[in-house]
PQR file with spaces between the fields and no chain letter, atoms N, CA, C, O and H, PARSE charges and radii, in Angstrom:
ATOM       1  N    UNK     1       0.804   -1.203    0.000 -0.4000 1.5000
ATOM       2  CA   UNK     1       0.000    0.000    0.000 -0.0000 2.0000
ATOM       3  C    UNK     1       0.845    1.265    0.000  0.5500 1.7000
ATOM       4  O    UNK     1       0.480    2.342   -0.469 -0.5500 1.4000
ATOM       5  N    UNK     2       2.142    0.988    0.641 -0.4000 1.5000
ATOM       6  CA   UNK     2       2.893    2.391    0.224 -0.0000 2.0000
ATOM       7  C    UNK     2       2.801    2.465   -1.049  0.5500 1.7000
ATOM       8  O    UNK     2       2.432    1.613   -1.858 -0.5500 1.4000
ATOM       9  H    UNK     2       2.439    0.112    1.022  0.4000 1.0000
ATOM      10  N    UNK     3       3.338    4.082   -1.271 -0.4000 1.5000
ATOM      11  CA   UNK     3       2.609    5.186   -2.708 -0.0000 2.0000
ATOM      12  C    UNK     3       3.957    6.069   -2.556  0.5500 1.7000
ATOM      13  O    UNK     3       4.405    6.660   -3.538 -0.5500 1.4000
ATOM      14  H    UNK     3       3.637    4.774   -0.614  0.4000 1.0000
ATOM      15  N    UNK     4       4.493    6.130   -1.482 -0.4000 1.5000
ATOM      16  CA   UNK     4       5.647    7.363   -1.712 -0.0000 2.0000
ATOM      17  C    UNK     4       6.854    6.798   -1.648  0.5500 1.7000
ATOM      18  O    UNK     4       6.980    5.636   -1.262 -0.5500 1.4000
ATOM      19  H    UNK     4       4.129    5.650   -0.684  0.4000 1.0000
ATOM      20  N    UNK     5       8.162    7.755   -2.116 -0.4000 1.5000
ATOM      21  CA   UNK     5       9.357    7.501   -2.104 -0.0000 2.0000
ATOM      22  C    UNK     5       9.545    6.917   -1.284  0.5500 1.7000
ATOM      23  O    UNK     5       8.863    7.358   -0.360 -0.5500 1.4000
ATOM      24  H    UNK     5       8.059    8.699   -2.429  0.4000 1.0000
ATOM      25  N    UNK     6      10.415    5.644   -0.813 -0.4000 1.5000
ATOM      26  CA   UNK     6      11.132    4.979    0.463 -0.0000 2.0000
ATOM      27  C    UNK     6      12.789    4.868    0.265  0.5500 1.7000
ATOM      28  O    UNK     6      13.481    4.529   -0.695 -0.5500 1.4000
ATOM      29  H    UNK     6      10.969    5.285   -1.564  0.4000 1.0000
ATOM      30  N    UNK     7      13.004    5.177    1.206 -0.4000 1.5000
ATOM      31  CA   UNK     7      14.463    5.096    1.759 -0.0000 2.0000
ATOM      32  C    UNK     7      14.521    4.345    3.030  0.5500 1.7000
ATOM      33  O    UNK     7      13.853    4.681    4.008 -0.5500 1.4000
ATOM      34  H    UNK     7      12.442    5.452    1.985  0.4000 1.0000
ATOM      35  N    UNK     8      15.385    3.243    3.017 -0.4000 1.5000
ATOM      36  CA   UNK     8      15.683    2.512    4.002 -0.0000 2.0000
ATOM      37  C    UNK     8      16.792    2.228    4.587  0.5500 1.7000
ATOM      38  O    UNK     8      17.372    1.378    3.912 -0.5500 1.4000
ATOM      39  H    UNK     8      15.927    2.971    2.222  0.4000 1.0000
ATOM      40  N    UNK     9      17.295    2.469    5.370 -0.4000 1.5000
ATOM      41  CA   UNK     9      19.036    2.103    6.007 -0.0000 2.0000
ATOM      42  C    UNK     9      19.283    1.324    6.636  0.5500 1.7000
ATOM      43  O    UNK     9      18.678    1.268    7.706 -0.5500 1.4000
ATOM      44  H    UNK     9      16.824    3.160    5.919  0.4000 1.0000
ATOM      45  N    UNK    10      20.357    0.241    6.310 -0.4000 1.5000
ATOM      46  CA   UNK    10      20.658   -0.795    7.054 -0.0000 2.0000
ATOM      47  C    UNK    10      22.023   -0.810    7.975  0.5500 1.7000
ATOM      48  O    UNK    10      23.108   -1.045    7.443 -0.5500 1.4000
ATOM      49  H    UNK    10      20.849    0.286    5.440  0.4000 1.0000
ATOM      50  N    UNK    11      21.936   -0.602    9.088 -0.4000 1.5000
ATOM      51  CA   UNK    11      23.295   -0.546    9.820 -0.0000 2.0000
ATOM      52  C    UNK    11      23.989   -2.330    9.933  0.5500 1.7000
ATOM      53  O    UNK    11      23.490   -3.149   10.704 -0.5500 1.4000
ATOM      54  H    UNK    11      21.055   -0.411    9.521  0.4000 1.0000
ATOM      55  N    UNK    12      24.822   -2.560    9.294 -0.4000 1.5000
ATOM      56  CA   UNK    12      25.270   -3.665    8.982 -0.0000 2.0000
ATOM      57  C    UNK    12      25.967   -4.201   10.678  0.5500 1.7000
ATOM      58  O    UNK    12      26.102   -5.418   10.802 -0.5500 1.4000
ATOM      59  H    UNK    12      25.227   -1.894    8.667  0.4000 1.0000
ATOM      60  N    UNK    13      26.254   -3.579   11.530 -0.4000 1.5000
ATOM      61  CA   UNK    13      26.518   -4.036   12.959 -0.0000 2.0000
ATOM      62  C    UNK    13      25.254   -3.721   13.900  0.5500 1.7000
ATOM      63  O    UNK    13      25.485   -3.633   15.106 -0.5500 1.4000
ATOM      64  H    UNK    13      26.144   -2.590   11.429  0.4000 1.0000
ATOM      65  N    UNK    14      24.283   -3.590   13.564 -0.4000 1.5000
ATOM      66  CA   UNK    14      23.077   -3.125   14.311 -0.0000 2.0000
ATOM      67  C    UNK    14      23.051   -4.388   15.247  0.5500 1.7000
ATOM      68  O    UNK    14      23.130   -5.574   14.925 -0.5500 1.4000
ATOM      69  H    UNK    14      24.095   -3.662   12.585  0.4000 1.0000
ATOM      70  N    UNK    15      22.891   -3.700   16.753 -0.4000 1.5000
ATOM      71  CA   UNK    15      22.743   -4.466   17.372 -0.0000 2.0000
ATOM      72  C    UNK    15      21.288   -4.784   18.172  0.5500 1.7000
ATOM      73  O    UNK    15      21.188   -5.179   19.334 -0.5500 1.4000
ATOM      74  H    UNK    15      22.827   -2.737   17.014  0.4000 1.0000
ATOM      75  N    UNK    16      20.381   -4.553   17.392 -0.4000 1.5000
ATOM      76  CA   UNK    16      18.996   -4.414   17.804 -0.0000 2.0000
ATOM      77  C    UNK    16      17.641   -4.562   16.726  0.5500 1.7000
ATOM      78  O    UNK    16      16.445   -4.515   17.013 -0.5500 1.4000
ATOM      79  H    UNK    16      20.462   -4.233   16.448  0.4000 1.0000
ATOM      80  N    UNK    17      18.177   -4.723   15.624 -0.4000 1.5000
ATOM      81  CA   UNK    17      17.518   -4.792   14.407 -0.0000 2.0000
ATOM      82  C    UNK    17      17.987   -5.768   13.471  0.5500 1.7000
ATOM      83  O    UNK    17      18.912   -5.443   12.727 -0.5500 1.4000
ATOM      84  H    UNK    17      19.149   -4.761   15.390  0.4000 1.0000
ATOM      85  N    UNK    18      17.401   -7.124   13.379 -0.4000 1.5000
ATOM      86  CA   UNK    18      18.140   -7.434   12.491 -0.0000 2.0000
ATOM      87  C    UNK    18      18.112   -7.570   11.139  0.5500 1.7000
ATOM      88  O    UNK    18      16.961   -7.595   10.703 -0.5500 1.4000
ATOM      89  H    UNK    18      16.649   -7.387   13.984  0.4000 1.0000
ATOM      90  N    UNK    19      19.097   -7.682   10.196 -0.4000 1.5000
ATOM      91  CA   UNK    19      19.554   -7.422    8.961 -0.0000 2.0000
ATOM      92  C    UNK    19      18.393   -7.745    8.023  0.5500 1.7000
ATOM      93  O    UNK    19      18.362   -7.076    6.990 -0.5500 1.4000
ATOM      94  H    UNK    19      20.032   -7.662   10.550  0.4000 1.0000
ATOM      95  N    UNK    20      17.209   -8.867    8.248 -0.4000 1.5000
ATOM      96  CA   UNK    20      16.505   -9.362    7.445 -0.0000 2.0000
ATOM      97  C    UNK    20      15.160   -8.653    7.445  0.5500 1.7000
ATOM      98  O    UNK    20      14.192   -8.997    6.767 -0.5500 1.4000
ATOM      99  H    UNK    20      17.234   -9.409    9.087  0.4000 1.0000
ATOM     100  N    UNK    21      15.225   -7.363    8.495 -0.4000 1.5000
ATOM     101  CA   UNK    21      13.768   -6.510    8.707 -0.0000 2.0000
ATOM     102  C    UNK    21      13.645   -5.558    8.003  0.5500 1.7000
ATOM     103  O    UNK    21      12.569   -5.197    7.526 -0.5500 1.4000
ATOM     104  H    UNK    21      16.012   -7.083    9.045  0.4000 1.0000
ATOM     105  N    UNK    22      15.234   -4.746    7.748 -0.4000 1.5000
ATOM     106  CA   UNK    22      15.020   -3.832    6.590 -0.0000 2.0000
ATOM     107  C    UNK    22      14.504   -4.422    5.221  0.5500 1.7000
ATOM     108  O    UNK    22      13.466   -4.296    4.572 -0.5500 1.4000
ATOM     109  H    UNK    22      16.108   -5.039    8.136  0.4000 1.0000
ATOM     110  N    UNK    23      15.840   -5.213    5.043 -0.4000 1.5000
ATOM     111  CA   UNK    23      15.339   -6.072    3.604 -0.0000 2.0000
ATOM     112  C    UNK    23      13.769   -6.234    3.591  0.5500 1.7000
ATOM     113  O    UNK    23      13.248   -5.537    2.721 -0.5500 1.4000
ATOM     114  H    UNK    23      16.684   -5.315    5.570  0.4000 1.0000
ATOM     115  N    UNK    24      12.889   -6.984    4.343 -0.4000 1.5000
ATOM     116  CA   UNK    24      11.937   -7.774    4.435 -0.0000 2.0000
ATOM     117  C    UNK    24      10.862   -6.367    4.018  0.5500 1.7000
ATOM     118  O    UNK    24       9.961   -6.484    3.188 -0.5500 1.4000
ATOM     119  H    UNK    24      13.312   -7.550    5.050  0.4000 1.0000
ATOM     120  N    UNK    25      11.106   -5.279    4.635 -0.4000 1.5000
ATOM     121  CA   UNK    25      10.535   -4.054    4.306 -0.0000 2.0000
ATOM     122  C    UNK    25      10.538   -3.707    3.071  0.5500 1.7000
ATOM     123  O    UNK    25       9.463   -3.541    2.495 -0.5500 1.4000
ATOM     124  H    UNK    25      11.838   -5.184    5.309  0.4000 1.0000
ATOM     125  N    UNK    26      11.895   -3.505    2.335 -0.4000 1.5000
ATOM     126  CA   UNK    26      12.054   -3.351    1.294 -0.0000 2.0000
ATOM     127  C    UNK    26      11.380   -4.287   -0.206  0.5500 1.7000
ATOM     128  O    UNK    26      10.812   -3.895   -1.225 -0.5500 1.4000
ATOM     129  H    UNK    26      12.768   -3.640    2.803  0.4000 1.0000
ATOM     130  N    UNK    27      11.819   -5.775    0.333 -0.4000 1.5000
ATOM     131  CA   UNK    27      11.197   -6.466   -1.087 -0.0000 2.0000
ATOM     132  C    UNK    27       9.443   -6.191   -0.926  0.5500 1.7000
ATOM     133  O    UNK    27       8.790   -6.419   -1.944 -0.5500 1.4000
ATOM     134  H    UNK    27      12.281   -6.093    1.160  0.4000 1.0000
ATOM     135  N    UNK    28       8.536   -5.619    0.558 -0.4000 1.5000
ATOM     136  CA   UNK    28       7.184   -5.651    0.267 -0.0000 2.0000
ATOM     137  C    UNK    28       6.792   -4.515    0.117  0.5500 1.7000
ATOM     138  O    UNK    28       5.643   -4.154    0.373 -0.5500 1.4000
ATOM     139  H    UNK    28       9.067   -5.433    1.385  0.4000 1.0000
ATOM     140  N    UNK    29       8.037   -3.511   -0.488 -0.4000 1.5000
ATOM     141  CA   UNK    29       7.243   -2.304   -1.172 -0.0000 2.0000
ATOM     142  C    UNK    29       7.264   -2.852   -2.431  0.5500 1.7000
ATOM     143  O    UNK    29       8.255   -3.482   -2.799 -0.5500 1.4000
ATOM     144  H    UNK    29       8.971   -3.804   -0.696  0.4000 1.0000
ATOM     145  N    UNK    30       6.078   -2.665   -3.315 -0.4000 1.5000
ATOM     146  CA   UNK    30       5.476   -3.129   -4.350 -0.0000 2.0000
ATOM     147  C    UNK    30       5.722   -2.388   -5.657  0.5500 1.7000
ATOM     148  O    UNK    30       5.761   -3.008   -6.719 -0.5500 1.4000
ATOM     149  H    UNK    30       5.273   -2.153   -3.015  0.4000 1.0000
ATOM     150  N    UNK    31       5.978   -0.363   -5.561 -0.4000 1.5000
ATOM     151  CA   UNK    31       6.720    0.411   -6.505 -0.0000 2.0000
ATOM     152  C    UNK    31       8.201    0.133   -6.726  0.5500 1.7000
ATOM     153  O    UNK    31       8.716   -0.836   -6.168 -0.5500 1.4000
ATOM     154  H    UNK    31       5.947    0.141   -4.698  0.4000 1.0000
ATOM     155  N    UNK    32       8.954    0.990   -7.565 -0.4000 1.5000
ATOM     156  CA   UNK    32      10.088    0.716   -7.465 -0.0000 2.0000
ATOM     157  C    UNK    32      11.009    1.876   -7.109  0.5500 1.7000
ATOM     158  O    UNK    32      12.234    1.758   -7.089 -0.5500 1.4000
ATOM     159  H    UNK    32       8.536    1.777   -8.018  0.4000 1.0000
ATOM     160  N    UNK    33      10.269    3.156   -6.791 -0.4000 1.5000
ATOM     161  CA   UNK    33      10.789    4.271   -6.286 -0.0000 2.0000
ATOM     162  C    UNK    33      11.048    3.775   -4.867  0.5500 1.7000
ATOM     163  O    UNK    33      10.225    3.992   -3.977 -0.5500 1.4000
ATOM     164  H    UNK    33       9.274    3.252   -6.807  0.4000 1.0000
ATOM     165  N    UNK    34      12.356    3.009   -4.612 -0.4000 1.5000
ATOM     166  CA   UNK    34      12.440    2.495   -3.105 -0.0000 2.0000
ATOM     167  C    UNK    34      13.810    2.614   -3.270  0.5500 1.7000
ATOM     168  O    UNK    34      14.093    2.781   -4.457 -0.5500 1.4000
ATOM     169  H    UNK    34      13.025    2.833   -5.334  0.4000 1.0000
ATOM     170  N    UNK    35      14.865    2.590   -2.456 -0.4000 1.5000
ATOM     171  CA   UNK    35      16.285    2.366   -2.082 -0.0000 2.0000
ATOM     172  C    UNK    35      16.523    1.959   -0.768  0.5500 1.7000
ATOM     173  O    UNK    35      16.103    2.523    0.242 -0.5500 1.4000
ATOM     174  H    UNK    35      14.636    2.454   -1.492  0.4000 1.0000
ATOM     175  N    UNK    36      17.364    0.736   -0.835 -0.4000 1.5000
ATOM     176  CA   UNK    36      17.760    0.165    0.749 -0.0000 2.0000
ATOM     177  C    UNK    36      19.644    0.630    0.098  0.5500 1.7000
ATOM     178  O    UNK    36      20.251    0.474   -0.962 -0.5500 1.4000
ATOM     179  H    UNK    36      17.705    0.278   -1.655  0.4000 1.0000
ATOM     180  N    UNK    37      20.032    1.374    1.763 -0.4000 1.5000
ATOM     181  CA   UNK    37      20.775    1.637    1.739 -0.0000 2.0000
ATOM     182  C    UNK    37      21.756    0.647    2.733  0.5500 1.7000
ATOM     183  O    UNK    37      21.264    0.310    3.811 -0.5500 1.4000
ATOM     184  H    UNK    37      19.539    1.501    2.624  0.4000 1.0000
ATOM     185  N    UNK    38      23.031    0.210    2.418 -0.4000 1.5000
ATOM     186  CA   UNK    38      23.568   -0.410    4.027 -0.0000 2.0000
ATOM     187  C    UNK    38      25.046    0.342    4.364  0.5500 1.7000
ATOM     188  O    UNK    38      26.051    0.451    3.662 -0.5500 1.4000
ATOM     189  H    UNK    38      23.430    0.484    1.542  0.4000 1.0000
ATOM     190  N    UNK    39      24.728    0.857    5.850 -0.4000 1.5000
ATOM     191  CA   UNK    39      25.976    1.667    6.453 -0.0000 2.0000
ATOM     192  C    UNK    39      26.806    0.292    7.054  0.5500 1.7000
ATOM     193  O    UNK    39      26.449   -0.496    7.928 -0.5500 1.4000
ATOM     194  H    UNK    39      23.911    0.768    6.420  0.4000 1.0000
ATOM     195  N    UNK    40      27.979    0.321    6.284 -0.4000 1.5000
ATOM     196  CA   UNK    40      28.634   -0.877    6.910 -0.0000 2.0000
ATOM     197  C    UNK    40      29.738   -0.779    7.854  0.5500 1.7000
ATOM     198  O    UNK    40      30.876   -0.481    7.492 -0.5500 1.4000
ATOM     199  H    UNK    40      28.270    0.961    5.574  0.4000 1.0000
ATOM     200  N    UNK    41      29.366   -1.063    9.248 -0.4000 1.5000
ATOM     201  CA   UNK    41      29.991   -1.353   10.405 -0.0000 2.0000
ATOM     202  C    UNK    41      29.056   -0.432   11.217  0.5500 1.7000
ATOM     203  O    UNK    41      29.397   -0.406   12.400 -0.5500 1.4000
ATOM     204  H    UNK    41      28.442   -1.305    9.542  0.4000 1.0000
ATOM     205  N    UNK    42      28.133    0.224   10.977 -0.4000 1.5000
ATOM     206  CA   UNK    42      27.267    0.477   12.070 -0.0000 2.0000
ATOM     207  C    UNK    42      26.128    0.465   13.146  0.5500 1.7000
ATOM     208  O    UNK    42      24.926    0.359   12.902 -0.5500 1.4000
ATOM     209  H    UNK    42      27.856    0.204   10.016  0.4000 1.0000
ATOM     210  N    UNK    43      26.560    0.558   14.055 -0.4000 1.5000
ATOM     211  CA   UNK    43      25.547    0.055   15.071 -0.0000 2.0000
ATOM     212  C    UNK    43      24.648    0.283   15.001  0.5500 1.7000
ATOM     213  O    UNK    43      24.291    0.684   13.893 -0.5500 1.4000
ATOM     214  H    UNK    43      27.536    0.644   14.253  0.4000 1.0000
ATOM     215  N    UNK    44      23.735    0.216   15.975 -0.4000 1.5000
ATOM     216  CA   UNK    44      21.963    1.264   15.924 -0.0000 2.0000
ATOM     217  C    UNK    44      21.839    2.451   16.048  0.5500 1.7000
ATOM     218  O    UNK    44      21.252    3.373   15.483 -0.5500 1.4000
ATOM     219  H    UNK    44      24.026   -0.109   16.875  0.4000 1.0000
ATOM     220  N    UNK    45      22.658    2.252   17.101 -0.4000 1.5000
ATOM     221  CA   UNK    45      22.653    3.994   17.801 -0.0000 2.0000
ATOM     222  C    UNK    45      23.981    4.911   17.166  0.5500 1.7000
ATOM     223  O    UNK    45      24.214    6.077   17.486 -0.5500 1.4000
ATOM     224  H    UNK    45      23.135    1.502   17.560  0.4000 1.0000
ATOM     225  N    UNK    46      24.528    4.358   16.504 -0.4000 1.5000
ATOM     226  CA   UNK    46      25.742    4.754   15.872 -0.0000 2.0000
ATOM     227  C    UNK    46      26.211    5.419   16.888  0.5500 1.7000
ATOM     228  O    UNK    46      26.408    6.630   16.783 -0.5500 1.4000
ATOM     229  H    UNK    46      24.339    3.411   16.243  0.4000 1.0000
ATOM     230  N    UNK    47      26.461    4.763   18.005 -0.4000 1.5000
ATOM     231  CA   UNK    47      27.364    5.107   19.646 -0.0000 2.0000
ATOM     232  C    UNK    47      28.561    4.879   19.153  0.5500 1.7000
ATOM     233  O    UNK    47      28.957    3.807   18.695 -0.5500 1.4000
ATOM     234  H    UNK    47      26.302    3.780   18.091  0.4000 1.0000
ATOM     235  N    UNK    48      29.226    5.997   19.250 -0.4000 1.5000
ATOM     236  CA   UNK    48      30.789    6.359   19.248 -0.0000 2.0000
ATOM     237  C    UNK    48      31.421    5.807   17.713  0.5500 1.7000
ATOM     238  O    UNK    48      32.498    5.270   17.455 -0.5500 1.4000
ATOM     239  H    UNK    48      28.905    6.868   19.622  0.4000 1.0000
ATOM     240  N    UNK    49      30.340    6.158   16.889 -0.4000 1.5000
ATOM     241  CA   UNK    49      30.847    6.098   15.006 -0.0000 2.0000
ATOM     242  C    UNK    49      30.753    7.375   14.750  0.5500 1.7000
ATOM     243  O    UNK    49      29.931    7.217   13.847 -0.5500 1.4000
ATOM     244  H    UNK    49      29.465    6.594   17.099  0.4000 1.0000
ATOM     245  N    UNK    50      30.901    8.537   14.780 -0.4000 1.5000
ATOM     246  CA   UNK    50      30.214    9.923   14.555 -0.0000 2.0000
ATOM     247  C    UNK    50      30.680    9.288   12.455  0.5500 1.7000
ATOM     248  O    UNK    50      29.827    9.705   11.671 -0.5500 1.4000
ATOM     249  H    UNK    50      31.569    8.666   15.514  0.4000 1.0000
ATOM     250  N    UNK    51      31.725    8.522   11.837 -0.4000 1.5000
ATOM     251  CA   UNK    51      31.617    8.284   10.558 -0.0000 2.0000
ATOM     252  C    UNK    51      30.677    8.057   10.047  0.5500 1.7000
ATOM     253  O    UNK    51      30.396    8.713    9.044 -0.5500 1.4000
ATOM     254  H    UNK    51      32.418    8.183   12.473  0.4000 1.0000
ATOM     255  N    UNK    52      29.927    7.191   10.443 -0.4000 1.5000
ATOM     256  CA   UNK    52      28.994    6.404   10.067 -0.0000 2.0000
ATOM     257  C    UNK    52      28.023    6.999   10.387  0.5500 1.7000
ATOM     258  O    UNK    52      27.184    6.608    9.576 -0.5500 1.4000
ATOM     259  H    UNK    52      30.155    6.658   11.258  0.4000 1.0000
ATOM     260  N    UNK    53      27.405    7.919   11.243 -0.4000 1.5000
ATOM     261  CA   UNK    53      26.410    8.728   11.821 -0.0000 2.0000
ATOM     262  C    UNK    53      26.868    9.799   10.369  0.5500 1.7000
ATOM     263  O    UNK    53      25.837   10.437   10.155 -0.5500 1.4000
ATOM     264  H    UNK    53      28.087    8.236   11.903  0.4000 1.0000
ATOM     265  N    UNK    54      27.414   10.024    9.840 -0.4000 1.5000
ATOM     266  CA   UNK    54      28.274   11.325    8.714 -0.0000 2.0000
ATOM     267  C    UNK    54      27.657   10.579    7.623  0.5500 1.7000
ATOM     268  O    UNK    54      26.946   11.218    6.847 -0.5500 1.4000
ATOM     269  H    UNK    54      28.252    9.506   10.014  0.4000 1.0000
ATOM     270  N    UNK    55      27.887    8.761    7.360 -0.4000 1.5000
ATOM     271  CA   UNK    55      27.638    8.344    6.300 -0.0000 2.0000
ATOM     272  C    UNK    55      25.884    8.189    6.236  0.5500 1.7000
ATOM     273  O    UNK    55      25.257    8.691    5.303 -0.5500 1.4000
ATOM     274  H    UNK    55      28.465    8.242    7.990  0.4000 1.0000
ATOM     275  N    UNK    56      25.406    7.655    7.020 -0.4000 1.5000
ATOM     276  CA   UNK    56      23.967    7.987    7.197 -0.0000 2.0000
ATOM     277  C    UNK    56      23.336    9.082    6.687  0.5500 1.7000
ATOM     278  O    UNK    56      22.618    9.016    5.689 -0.5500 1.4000
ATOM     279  H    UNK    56      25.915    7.246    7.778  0.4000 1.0000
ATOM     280  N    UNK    57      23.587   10.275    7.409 -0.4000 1.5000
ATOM     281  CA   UNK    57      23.174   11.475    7.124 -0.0000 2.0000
ATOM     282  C    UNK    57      23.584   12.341    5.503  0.5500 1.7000
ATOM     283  O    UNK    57      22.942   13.218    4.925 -0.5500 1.4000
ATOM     284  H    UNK    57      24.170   10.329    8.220  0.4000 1.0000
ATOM     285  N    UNK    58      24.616   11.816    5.198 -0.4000 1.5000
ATOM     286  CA   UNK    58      24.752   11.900    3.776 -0.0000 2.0000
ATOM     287  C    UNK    58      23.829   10.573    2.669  0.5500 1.7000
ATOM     288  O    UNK    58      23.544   10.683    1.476 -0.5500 1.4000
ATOM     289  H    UNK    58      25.138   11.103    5.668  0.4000 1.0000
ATOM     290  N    UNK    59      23.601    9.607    3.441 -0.4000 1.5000
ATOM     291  CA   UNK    59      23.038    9.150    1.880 -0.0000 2.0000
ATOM     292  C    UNK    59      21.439   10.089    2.507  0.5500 1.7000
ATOM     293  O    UNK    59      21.225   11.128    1.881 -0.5500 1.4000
ATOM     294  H    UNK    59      23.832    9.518    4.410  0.4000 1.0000
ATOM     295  N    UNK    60      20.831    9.891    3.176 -0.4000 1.5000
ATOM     296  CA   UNK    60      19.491   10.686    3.856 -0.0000 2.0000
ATOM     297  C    UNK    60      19.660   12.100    2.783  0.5500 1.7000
ATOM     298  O    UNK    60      18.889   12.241    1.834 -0.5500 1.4000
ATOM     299  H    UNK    60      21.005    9.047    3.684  0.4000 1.0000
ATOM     300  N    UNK    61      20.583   12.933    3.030 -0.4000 1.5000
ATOM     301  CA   UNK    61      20.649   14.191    1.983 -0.0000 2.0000
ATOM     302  C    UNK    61      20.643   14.064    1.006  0.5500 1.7000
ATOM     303  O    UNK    61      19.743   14.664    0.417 -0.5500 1.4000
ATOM     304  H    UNK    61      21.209   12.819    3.801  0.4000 1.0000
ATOM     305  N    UNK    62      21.670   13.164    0.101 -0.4000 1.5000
ATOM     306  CA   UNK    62      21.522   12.323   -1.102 -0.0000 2.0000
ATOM     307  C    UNK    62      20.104   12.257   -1.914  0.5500 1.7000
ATOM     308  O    UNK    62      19.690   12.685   -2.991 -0.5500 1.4000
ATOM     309  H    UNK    62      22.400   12.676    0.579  0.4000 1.0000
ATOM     310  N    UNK    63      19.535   11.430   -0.735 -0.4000 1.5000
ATOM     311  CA   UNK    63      18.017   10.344   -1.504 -0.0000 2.0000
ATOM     312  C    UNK    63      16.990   11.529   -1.585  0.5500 1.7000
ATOM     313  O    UNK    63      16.132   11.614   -2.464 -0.5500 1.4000
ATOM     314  H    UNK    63      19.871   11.082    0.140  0.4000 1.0000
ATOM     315  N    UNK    64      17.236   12.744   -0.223 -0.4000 1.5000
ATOM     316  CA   UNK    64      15.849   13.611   -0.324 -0.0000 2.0000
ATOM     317  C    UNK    64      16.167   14.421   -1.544  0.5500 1.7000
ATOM     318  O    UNK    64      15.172   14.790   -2.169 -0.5500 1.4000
ATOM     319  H    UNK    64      17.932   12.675    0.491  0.4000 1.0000
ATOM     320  N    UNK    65      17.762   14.911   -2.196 -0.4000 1.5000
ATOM     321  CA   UNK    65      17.794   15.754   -3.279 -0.0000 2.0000
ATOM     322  C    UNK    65      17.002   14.777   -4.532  0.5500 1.7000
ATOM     323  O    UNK    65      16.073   14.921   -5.326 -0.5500 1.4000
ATOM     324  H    UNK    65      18.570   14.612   -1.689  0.4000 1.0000
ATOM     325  N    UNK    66      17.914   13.804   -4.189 -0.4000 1.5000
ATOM     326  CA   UNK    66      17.428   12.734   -5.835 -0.0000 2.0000
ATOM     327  C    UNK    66      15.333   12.897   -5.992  0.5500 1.7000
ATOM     328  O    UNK    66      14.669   12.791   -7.023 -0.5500 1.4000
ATOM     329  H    UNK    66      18.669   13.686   -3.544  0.4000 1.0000
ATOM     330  N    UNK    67      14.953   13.107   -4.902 -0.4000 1.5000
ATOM     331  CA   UNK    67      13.839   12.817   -5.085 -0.0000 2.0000
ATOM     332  C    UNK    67      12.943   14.095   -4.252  0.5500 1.7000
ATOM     333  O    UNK    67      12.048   14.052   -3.409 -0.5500 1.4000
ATOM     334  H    UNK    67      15.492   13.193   -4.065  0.4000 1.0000
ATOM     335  N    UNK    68      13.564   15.072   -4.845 -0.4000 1.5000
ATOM     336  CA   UNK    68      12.886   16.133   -4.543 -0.0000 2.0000
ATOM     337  C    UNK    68      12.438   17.033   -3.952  0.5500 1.7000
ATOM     338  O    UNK    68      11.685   17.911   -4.374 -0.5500 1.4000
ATOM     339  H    UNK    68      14.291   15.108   -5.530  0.4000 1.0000
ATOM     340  N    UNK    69      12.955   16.858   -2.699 -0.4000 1.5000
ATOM     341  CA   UNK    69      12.761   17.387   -1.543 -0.0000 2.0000
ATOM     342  C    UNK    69      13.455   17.598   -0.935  0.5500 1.7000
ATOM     343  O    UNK    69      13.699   17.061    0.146 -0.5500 1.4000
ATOM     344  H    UNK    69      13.566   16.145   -2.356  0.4000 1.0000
ATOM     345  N    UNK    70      14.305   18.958   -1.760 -0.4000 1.5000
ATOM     346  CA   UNK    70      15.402   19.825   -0.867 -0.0000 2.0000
ATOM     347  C    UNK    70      14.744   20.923    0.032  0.5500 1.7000
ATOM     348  O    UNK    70      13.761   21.662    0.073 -0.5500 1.4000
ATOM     349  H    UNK    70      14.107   19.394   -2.638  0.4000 1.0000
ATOM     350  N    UNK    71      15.711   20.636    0.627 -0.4000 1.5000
ATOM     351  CA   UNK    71      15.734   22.002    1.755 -0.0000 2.0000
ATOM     352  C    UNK    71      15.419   23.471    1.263  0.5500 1.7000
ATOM     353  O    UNK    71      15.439   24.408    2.062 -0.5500 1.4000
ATOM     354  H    UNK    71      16.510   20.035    0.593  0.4000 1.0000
C-alpha cells in the first residue's frame, strides 16, 4: 500500500535490528521508487561512530535531493 518515495538504512553491525527486517521491508514495497541503503559497520545507535552517523546522514541528503525534496 505504500505510494511514496522509500528510503531505508541498514546498519550492517546493528545491534537491535536485524539485517533481514530492513530487507523484508524493502522487497514488500510493491513500486520501485524504493532504495535500501547499508551503512557498513554500524551500530543502531551509531554510539561512538560519529563516521557512520556522517555516512547515514549523507546518503538521507543524497536520496531527499534525488527525489525532490530539498531544503
Amino acid at each position: 500500500r505504500v505510494t511514496v518515495p522509500v528510503l531505508l538504512l541498514e546498519n550492517s553491525r546493528d545491534d537491535a535490528c536485524p539485517p533481514a527486517h530492513p530487507r523484508a521491508i524493502y522487497e514488500g514495497i510493491a513500486h520501485e521508487n524504493k532504495q535500501l541503503s547499508v551503512i557498513e559497520g554500524a551500530n543502531h545507535y551509531y554510539s561512538g561512530q560519529k563516521e557512520h552517523l556522517r555516512s547515514a546522514v549523507d546518503h538521507i541528503d543524497g536520496w531527499l535531493t534525488q527525489n525532490g525534496f530539498d531544503r
